[in-house]
C-alpha positions as CSV (number, residue, x, y, z in Angstrom):
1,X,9.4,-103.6,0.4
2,X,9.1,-104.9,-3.4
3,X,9.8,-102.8,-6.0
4,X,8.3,-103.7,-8.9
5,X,9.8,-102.8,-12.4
6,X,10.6,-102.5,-15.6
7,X,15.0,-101.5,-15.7
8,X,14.6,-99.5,-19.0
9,X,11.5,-97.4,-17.8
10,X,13.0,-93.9,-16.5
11,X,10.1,-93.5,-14.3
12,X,11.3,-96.5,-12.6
13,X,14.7,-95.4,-12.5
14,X,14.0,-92.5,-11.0
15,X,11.6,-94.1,-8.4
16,X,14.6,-96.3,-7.6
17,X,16.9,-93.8,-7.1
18,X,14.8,-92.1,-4.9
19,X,14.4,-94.9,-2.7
20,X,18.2,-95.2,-2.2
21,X,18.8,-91.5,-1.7
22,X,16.0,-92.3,1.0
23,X,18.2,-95.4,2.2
24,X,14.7,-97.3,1.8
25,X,15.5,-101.3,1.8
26,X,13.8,-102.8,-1.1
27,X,14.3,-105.7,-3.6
28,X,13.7,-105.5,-6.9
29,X,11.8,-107.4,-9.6
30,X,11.6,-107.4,-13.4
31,X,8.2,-107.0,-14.4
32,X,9.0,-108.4,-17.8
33,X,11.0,-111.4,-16.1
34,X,8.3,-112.1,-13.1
35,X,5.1,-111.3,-14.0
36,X,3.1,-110.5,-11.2
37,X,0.1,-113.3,-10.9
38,X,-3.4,-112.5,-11.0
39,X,-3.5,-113.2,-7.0
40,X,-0.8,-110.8,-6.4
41,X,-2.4,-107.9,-8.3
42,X,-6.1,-108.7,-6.5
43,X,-4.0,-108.4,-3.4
44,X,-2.1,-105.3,-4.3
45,X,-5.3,-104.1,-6.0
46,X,-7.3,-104.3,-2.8
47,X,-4.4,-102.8,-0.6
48,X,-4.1,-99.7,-2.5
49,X,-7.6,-98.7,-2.6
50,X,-7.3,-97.9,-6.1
51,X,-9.3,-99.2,-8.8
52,X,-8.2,-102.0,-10.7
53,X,-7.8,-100.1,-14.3
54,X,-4.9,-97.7,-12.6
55,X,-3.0,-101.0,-12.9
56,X,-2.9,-100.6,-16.2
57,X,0.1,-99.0,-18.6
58,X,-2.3,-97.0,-20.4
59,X,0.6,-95.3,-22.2
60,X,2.0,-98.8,-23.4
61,X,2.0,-99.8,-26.8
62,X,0.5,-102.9,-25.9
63,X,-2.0,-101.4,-24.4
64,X,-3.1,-99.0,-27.5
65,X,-2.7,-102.2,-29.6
66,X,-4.8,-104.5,-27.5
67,X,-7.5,-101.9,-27.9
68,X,-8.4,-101.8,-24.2
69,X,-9.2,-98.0,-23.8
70,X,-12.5,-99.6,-25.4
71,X,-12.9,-103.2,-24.3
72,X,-11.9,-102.5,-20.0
73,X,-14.9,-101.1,-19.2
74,X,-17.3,-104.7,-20.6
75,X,-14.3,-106.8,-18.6
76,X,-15.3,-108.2,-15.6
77,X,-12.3,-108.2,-12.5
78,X,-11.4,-111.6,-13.0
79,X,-10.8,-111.1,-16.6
80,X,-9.0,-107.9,-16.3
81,X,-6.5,-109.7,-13.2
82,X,-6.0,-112.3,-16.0
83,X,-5.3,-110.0,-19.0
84,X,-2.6,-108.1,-16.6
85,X,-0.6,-111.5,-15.5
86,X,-0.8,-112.4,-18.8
87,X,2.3,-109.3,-19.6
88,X,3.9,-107.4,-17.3
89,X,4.3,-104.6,-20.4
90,X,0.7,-103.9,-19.9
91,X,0.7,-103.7,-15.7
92,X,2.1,-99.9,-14.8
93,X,5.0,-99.2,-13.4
94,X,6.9,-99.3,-10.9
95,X,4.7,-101.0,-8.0
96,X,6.1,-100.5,-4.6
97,X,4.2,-103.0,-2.0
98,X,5.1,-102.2,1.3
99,X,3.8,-103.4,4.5
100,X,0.7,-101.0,4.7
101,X,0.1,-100.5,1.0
102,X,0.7,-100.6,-2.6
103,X,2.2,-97.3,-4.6
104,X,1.4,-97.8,-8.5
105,X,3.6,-95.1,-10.1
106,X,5.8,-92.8,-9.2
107,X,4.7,-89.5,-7.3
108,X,7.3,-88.3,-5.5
109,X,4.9,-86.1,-3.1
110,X,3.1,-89.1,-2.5
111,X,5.7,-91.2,-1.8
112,X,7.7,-88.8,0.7
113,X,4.4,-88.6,2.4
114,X,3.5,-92.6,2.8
115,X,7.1,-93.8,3.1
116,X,9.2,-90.9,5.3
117,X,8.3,-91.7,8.9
């Protein structure tokens, strides 16, 4: 599994933890280090089933100061996949890309129930 993240985010630490008090194999990236590419979040984007705009940190500061509440919805895909591998501040986080699919977030219900076999 990849676990996507951003160290300083306690969401993510938490997510983390929970994925080693699961003894869950994973390897970790920095968002801010290794931005995801606009291929990798089509792919991820497709294999979640979610719609592209929950990739977005709508809490982040860059987010508010971009202004994208407003300007999203007149984006096309390609231009929103662009925006978000342009800075991984702006994708949300953590992203855990398994085999079968893509958790954006952490929801611990929802994680216990995709990943505990």
């Amino acid at each position: 599994m990849l676990f996507i993240e951003y160290p300083p985010c306690t969401t993510c630490k938490k997510a983390k933890k929970w994925l080693r008090d699961h003894d869950l194999e994973f390897t970790a990236r920095h968002i801010k280090e290794q931005n995801p590419a606009a291929e990798e979040l089509s792919a991820w984007q497709e294999k979640s089933g979610l719609e592209l705009k929950k990739f977005f940190n709508t809490s982040g500061m860059l987010y508010r100061e971009l202004g994208l509440k407003d300007k999203l919805p007149a984006m096309s895909r390609e231009e929103q996949l662009q925006l978000l591998s342009s800075d991984g501040m702006l994708v949300k986080r953590p992203i855990l890309v398994t085999e079968d699919t893509v958790l954006v977030g952490f929801r611990e219900k929802e994680w216990e129930k995709l990943l505990q076999k």
